[in-house]
PDB file of N, CA, C and O in Angstrom, chain B, residues numbered from 101:
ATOM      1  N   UNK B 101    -135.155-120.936 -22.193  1.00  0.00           N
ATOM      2  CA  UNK B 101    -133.915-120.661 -22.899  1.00  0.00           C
ATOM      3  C   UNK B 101    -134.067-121.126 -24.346  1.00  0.00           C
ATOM      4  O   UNK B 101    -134.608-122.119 -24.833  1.00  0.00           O
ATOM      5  N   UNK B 102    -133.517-120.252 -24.793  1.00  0.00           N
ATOM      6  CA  UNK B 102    -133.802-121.233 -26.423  1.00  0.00           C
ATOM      7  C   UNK B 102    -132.704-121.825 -27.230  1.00  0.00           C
ATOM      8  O   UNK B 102    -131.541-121.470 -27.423  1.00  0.00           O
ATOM      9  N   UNK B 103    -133.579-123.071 -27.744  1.00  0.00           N
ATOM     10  CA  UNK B 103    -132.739-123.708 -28.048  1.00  0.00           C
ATOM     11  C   UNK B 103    -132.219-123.540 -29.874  1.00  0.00           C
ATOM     12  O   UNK B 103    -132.912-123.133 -30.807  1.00  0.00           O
ATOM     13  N   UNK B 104    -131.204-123.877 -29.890  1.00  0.00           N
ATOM     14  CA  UNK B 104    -130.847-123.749 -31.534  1.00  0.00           C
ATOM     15  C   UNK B 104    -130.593-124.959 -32.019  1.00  0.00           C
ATOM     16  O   UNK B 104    -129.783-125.805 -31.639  1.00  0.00           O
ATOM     17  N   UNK B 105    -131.885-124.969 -33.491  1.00  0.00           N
ATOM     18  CA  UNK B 105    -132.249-126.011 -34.179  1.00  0.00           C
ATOM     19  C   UNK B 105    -130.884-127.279 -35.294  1.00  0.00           C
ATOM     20  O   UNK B 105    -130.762-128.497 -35.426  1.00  0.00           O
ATOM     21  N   UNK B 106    -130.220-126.149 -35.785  1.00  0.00           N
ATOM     22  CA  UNK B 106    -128.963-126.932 -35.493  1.00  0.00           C
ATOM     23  C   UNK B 106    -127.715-127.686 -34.564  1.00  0.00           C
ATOM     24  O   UNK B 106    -127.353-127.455 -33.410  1.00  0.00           O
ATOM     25  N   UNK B 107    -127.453-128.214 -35.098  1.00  0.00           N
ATOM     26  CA  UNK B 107    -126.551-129.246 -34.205  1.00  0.00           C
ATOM     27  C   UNK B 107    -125.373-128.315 -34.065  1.00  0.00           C
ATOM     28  O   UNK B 107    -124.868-127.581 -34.914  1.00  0.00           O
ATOM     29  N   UNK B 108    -125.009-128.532 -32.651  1.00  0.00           N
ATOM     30  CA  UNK B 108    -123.834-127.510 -31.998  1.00  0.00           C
ATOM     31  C   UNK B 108    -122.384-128.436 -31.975  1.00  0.00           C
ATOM     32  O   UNK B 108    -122.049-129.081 -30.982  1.00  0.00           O
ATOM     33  N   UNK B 109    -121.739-128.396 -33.005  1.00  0.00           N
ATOM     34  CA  UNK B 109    -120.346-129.079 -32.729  1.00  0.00           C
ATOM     35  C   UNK B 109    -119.523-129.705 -31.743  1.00  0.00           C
ATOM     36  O   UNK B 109    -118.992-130.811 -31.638  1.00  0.00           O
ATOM     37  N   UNK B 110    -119.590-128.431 -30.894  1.00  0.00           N
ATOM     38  CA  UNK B 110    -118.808-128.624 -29.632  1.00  0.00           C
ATOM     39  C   UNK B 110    -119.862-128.283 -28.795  1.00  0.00           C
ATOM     40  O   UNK B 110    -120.034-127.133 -28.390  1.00  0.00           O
ATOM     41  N   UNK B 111    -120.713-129.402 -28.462  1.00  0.00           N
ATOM     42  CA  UNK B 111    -121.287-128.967 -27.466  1.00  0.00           C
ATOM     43  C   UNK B 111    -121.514-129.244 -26.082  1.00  0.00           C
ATOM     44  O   UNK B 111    -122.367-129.150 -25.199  1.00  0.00           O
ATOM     45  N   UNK B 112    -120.322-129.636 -26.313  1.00  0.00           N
ATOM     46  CA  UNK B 112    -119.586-129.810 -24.292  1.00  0.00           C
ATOM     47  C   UNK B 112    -119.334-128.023 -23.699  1.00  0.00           C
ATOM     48  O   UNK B 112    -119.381-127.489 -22.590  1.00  0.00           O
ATOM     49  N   UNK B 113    -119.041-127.500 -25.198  1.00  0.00           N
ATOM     50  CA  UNK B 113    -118.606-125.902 -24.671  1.00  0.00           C
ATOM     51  C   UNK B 113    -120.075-125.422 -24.028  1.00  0.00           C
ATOM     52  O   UNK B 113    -120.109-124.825 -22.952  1.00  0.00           O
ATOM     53  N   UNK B 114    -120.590-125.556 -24.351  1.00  0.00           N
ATOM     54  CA  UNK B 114    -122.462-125.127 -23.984  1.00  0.00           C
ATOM     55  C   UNK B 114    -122.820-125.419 -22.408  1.00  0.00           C
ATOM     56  O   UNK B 114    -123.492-124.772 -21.605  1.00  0.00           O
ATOM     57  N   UNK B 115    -122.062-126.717 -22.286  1.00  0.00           N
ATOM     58  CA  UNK B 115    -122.017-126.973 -21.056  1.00  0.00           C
ATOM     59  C   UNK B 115    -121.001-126.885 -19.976  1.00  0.00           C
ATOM     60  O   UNK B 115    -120.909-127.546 -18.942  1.00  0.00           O
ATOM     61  N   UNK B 116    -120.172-125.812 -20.493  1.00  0.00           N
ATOM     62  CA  UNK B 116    -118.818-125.961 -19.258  1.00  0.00           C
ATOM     63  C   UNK B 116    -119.348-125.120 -18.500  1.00  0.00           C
ATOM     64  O   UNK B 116    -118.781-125.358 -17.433  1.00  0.00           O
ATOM     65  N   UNK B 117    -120.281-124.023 -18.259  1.00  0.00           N
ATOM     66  CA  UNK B 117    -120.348-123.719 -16.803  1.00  0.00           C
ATOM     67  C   UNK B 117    -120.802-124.430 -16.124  1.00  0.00           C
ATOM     68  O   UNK B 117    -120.712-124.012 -14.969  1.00  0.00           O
ATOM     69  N   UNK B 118    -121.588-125.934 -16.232  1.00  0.00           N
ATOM     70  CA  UNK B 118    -121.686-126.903 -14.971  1.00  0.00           C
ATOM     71  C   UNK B 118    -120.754-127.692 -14.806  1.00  0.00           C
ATOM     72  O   UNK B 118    -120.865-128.686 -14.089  1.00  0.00           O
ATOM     73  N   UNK B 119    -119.731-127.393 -15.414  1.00  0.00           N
ATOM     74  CA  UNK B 119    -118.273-128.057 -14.983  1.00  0.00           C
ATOM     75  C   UNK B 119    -117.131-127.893 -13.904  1.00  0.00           C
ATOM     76  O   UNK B 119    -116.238-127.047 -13.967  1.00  0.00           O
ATOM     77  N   UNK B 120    -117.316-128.943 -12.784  1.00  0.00           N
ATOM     78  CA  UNK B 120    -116.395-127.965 -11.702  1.00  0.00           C
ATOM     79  C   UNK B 120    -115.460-129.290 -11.391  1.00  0.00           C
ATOM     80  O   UNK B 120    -115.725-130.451 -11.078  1.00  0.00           O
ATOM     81  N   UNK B 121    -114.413-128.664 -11.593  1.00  0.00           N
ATOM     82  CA  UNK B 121    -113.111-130.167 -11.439  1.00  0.00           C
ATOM     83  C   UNK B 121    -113.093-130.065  -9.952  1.00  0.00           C
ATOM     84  O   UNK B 121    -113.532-129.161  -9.241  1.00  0.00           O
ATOM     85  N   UNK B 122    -112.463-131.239  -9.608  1.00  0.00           N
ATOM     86  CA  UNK B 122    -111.696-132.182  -8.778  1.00  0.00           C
ATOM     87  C   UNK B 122    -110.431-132.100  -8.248  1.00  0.00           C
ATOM     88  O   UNK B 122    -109.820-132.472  -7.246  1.00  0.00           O
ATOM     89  N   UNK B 123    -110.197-131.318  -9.537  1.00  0.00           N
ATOM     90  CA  UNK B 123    -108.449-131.623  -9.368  1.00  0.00           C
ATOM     91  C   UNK B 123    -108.066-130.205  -8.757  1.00  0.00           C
ATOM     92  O   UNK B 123    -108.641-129.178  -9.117  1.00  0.00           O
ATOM     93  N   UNK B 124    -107.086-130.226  -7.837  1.00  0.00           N
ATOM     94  CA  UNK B 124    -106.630-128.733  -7.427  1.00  0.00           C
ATOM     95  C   UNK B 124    -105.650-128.425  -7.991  1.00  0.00           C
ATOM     96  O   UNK B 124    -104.857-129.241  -8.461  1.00  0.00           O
ATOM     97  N   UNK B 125    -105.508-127.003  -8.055  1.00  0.00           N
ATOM     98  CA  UNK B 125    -103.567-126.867  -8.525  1.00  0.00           C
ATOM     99  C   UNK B 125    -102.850-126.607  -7.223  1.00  0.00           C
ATOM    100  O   UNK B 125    -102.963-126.160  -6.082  1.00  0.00           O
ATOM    101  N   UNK B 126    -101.908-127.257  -8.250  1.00  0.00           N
ATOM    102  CA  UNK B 126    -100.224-127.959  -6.820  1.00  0.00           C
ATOM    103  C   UNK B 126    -100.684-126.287  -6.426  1.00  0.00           C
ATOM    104  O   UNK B 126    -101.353-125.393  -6.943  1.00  0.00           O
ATOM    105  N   UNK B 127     -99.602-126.571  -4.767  1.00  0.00           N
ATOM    106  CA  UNK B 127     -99.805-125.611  -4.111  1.00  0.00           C
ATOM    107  C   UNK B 127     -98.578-124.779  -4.446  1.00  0.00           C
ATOM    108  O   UNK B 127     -97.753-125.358  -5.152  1.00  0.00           O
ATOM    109  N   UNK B 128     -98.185-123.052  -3.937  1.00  0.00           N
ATOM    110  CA  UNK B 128     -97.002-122.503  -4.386  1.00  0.00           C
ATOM    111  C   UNK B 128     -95.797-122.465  -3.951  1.00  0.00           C
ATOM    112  O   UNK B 128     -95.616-122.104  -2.788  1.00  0.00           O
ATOM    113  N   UNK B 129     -94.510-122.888  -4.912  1.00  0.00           N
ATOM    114  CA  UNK B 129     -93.677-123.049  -3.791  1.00  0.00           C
ATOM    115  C   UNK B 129     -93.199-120.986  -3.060  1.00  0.00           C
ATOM    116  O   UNK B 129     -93.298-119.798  -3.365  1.00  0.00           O
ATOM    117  N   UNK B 130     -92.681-121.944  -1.969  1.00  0.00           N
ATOM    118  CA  UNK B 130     -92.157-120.594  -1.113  1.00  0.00           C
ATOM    119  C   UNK B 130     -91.033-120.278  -1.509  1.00  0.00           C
ATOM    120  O   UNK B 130     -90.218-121.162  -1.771  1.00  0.00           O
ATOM    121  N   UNK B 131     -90.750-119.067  -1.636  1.00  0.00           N
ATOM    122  CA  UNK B 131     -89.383-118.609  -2.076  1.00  0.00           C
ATOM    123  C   UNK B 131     -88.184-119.033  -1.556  1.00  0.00           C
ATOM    124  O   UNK B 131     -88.296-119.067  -0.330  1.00  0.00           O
ATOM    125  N   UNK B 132     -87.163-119.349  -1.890  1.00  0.00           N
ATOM    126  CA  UNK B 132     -85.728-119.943  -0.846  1.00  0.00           C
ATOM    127  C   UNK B 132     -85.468-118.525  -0.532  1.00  0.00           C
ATOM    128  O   UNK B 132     -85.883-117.558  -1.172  1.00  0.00           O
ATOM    129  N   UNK B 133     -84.416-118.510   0.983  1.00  0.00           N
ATOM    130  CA  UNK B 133     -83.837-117.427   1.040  1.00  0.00           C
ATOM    131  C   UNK B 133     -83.392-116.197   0.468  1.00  0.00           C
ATOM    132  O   UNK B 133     -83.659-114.996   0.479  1.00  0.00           O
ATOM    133  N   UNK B 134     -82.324-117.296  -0.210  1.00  0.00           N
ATOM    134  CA  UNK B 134     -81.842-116.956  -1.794  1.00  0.00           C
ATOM    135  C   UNK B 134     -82.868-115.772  -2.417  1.00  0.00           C
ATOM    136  O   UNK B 134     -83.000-114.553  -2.310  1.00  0.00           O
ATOM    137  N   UNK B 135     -83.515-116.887  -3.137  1.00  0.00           N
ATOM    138  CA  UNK B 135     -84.513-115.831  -3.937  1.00  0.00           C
ATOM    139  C   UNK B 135     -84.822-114.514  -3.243  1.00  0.00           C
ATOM    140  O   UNK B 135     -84.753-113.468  -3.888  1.00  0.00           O
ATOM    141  N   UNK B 136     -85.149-114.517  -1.999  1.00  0.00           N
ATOM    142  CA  UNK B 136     -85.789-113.454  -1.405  1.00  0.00           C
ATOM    143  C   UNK B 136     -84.411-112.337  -1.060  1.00  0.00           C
ATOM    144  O   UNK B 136     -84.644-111.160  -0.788  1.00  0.00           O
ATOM    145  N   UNK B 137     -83.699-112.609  -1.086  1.00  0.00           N
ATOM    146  CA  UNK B 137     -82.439-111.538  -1.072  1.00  0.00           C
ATOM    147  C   UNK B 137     -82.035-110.924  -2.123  1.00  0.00           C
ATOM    148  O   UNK B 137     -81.652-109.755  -2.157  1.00  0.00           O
ATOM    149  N   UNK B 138     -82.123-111.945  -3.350  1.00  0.00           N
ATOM    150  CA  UNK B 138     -82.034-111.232  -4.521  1.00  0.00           C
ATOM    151  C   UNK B 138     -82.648-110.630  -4.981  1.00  0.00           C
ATOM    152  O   UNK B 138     -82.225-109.877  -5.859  1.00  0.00           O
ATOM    153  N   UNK B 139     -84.387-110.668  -4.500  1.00  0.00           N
ATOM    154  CA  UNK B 139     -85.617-109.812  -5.107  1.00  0.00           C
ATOM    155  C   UNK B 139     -84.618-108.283  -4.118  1.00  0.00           C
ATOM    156  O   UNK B 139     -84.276-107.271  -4.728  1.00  0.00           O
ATOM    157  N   UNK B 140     -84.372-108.456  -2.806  1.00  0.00           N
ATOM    158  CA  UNK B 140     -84.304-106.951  -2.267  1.00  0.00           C
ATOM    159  C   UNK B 140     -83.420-106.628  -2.527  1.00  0.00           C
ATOM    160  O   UNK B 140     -83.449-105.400  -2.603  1.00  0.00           O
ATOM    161  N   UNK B 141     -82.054-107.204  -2.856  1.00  0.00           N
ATOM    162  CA  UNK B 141     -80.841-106.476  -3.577  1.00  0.00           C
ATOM    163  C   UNK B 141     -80.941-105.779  -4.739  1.00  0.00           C
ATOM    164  O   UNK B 141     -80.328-104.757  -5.049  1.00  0.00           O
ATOM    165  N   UNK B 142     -81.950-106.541  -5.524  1.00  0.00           N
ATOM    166  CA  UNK B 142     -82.089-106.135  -7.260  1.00  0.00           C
ATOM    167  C   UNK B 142     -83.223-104.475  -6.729  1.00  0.00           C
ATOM    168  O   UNK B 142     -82.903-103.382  -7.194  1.00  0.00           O
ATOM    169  N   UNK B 143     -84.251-104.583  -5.922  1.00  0.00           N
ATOM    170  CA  UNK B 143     -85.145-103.517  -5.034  1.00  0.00           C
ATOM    171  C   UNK B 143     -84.048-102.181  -5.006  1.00  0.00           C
ATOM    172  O   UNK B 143     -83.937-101.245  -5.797  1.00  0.00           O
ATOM    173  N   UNK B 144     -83.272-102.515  -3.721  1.00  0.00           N
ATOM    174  CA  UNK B 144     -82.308-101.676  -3.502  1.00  0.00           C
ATOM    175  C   UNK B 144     -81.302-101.015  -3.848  1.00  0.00           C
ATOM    176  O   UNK B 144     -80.686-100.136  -3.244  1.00  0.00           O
ATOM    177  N   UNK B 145     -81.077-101.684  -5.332  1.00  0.00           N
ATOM    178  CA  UNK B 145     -79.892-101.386  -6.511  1.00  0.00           C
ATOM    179  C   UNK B 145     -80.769 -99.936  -7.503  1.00  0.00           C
ATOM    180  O   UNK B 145     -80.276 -98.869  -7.868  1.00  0.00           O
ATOM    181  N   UNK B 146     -82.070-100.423  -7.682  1.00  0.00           N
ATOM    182  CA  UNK B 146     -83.301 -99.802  -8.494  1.00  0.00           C
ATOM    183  C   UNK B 146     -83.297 -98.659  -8.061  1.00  0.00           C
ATOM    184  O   UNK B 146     -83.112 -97.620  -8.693  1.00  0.00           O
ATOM    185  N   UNK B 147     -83.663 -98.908  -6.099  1.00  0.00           N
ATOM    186  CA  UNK B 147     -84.045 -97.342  -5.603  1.00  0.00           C
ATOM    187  C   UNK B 147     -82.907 -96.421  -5.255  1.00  0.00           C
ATOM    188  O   UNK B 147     -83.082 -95.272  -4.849  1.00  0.00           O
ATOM    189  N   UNK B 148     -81.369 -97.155  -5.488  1.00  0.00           N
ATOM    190  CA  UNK B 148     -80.398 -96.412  -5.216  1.00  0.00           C
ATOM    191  C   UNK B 148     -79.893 -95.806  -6.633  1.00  0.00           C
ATOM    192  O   UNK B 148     -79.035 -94.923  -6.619  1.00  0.00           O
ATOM    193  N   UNK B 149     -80.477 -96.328  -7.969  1.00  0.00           N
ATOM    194  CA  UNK B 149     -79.786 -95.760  -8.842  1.00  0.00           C
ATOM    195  C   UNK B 149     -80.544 -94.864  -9.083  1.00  0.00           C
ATOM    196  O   UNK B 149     -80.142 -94.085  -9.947  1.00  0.00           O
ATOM    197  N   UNK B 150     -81.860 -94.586  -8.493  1.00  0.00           N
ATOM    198  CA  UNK B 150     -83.204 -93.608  -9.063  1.00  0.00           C
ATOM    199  C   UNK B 150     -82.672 -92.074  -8.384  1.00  0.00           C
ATOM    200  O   UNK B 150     -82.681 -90.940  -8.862  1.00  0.00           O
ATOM    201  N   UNK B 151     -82.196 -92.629  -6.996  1.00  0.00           N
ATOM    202  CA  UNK B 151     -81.686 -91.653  -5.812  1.00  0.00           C
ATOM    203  C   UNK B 151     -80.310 -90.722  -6.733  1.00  0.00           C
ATOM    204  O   UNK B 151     -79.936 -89.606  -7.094  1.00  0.00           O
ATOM    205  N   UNK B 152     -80.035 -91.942  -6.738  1.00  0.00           N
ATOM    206  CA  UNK B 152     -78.475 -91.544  -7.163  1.00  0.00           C
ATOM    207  C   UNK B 152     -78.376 -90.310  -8.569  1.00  0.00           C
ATOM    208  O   UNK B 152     -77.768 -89.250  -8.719  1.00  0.00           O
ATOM    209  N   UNK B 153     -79.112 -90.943  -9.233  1.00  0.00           N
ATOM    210  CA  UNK B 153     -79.587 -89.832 -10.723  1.00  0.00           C
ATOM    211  C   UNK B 153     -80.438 -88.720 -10.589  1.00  0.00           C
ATOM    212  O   UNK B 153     -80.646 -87.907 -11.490  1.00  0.00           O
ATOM    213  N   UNK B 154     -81.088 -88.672  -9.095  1.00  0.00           N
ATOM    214  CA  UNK B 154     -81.889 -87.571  -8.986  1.00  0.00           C
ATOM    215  C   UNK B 154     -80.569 -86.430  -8.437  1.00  0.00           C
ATOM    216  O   UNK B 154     -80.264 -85.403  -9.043  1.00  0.00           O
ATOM    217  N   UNK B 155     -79.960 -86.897  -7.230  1.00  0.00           N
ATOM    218  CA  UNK B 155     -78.905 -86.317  -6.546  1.00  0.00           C
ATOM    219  C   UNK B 155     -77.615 -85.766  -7.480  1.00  0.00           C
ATOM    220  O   UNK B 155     -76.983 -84.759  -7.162  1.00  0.00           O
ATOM    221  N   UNK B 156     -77.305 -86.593  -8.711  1.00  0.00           N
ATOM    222  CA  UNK B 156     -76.225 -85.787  -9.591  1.00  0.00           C
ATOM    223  C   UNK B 156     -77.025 -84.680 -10.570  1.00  0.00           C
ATOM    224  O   UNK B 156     -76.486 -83.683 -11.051  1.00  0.00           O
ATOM    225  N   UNK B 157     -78.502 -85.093 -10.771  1.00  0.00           N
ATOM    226  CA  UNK B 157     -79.173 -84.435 -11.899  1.00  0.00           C
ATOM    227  C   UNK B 157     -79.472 -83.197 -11.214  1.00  0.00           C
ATOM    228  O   UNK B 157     -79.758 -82.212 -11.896  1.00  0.00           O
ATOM    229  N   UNK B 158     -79.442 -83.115  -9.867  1.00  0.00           N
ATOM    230  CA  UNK B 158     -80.000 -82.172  -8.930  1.00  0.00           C
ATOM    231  C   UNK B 158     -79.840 -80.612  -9.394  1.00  0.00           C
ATOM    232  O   UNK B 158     -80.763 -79.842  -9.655  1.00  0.00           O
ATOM    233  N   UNK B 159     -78.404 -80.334  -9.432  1.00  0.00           N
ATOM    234  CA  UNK B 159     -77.839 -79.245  -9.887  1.00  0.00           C
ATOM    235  C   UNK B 159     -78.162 -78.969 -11.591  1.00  0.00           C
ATOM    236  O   UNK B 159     -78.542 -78.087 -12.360  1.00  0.00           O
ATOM    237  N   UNK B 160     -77.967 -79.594 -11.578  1.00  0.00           N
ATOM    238  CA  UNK B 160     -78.685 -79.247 -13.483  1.00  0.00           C
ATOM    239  C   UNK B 160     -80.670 -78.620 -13.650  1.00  0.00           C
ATOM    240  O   UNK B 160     -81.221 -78.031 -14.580  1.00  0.00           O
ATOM    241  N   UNK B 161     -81.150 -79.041 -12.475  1.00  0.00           N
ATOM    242  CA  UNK B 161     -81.993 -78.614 -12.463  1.00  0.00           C
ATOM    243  C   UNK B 161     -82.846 -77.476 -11.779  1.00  0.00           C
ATOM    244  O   UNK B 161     -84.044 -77.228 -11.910  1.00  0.00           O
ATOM    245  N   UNK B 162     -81.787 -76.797 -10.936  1.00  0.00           N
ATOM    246  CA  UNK B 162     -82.339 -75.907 -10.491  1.00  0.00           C
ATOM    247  C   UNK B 162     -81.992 -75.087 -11.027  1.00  0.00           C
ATOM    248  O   UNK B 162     -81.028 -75.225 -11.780  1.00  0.00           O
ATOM    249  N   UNK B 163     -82.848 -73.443 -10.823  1.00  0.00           N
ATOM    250  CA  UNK B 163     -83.154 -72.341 -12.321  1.00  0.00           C
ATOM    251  C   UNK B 163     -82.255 -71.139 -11.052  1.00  0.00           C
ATOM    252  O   UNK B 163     -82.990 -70.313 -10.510  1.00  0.00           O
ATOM    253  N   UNK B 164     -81.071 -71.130 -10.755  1.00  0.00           N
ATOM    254  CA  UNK B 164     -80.165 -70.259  -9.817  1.00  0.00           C
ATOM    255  C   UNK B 164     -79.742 -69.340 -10.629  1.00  0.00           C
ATOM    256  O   UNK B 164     -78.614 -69.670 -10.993  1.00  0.00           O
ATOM    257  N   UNK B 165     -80.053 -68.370 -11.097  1.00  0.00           N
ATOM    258  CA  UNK B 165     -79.264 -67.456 -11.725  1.00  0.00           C
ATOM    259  C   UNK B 165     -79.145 -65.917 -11.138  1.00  0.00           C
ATOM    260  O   UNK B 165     -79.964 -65.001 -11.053  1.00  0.00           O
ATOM    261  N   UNK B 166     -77.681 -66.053 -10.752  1.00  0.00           N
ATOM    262  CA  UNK B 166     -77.584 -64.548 -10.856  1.00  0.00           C
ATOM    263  C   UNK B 166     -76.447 -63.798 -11.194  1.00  0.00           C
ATOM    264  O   UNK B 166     -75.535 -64.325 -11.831  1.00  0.00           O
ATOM    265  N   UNK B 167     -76.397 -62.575 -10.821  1.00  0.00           N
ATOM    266  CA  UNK B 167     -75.955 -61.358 -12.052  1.00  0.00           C
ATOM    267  C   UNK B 167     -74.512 -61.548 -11.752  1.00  0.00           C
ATOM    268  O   UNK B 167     -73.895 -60.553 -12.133  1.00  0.00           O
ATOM    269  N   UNK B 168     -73.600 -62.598 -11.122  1.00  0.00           N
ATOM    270  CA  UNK B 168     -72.197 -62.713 -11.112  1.00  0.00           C
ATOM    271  C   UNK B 168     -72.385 -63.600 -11.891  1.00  0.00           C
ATOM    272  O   UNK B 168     -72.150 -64.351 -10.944  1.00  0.00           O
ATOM    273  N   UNK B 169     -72.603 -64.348 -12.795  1.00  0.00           N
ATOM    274  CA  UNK B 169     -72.591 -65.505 -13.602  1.00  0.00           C
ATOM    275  C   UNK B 169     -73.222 -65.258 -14.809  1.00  0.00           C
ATOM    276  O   UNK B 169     -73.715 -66.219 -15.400  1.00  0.00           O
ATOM    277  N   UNK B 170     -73.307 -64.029 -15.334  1.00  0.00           N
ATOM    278  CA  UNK B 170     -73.550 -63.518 -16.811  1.00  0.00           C
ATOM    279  C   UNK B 170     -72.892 -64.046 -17.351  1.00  0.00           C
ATOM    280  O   UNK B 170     -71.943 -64.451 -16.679  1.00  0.00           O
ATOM    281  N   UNK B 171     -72.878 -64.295 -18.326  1.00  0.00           N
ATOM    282  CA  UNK B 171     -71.828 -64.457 -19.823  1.00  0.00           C
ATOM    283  C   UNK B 171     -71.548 -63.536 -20.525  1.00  0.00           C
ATOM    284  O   UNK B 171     -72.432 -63.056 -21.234  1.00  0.00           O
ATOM    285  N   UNK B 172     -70.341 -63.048 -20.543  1.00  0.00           N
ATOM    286  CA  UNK B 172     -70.104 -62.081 -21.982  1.00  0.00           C
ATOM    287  C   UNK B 172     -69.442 -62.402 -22.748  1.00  0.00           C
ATOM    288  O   UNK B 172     -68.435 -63.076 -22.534  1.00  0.00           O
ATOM    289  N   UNK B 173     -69.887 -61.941 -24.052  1.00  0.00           N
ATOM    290  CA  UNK B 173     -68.372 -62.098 -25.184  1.00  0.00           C
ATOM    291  C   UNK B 173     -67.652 -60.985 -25.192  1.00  0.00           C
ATOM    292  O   UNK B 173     -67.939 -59.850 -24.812  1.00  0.00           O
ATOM    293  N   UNK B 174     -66.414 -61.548 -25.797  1.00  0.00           N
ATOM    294  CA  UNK B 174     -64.859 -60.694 -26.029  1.00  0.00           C
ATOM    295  C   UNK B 174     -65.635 -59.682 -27.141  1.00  0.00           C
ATOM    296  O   UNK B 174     -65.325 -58.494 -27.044  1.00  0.00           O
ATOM    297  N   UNK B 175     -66.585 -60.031 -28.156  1.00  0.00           N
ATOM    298  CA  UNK B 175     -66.515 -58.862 -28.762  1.00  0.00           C
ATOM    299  C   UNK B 175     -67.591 -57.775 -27.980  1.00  0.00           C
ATOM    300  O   UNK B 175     -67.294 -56.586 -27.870  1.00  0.00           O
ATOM    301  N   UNK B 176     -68.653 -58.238 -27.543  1.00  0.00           N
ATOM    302  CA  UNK B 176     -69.211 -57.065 -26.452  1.00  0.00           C
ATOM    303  C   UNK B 176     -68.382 -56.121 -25.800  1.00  0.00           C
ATOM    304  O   UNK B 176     -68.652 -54.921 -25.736  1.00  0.00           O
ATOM    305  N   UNK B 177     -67.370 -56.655 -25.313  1.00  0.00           N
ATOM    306  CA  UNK B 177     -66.384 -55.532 -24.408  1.00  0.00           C
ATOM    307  C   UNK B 177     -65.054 -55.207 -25.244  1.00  0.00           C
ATOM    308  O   UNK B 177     -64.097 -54.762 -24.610  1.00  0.00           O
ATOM    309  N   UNK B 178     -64.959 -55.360 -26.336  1.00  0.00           N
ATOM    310  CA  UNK B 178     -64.235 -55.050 -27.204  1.00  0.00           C
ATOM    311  C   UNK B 178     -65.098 -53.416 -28.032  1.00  0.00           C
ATOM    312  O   UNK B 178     -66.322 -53.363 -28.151  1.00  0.00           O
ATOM    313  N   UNK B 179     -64.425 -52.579 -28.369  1.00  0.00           N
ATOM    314  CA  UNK B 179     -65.100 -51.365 -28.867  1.00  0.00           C
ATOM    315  C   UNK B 179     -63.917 -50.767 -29.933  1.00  0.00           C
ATOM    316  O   UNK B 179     -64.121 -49.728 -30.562  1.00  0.00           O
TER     317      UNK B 179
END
């Protein structure tokens, strides 16, 4: 490996991959009830307003046209 002839500042950094702690991290807490009702209420609010906007948008989006629902103007049938 080679080495470099200048002096390395930080050269603990050079060596942190043979660095392996001791210390663990705290373990996770578990959700309270609570929490877990509010994650599926806030869930169920999401997938009901997605539902809900597809179901009013519904009619706006389909391409139904037919020949009783022309439009005319007054001056077309005016002569």
């Amino acid at each position: 490996m080679f080495r470099r002839r200048e002096p390395v500042p930080f050269a603990f950094i050079a060596e942190a991959d043979q660095f392996r702690s001791n210390v663990a991290p705290p373990p996770r807490q578990r959700a309270s009830a609570g929490e877990l009702v509010g994650r599926w209420l806030i869930g169920l609010t999401v997938v009901a307003g997605l539902v809900g906007s597809l179901l009013v948008g519904l009619p706006a989006l389909s391409a139904d046209v037919s020949p009783a629902h022309t439009q005319q103007s007054d001056a077309s049938s005016r002569h």
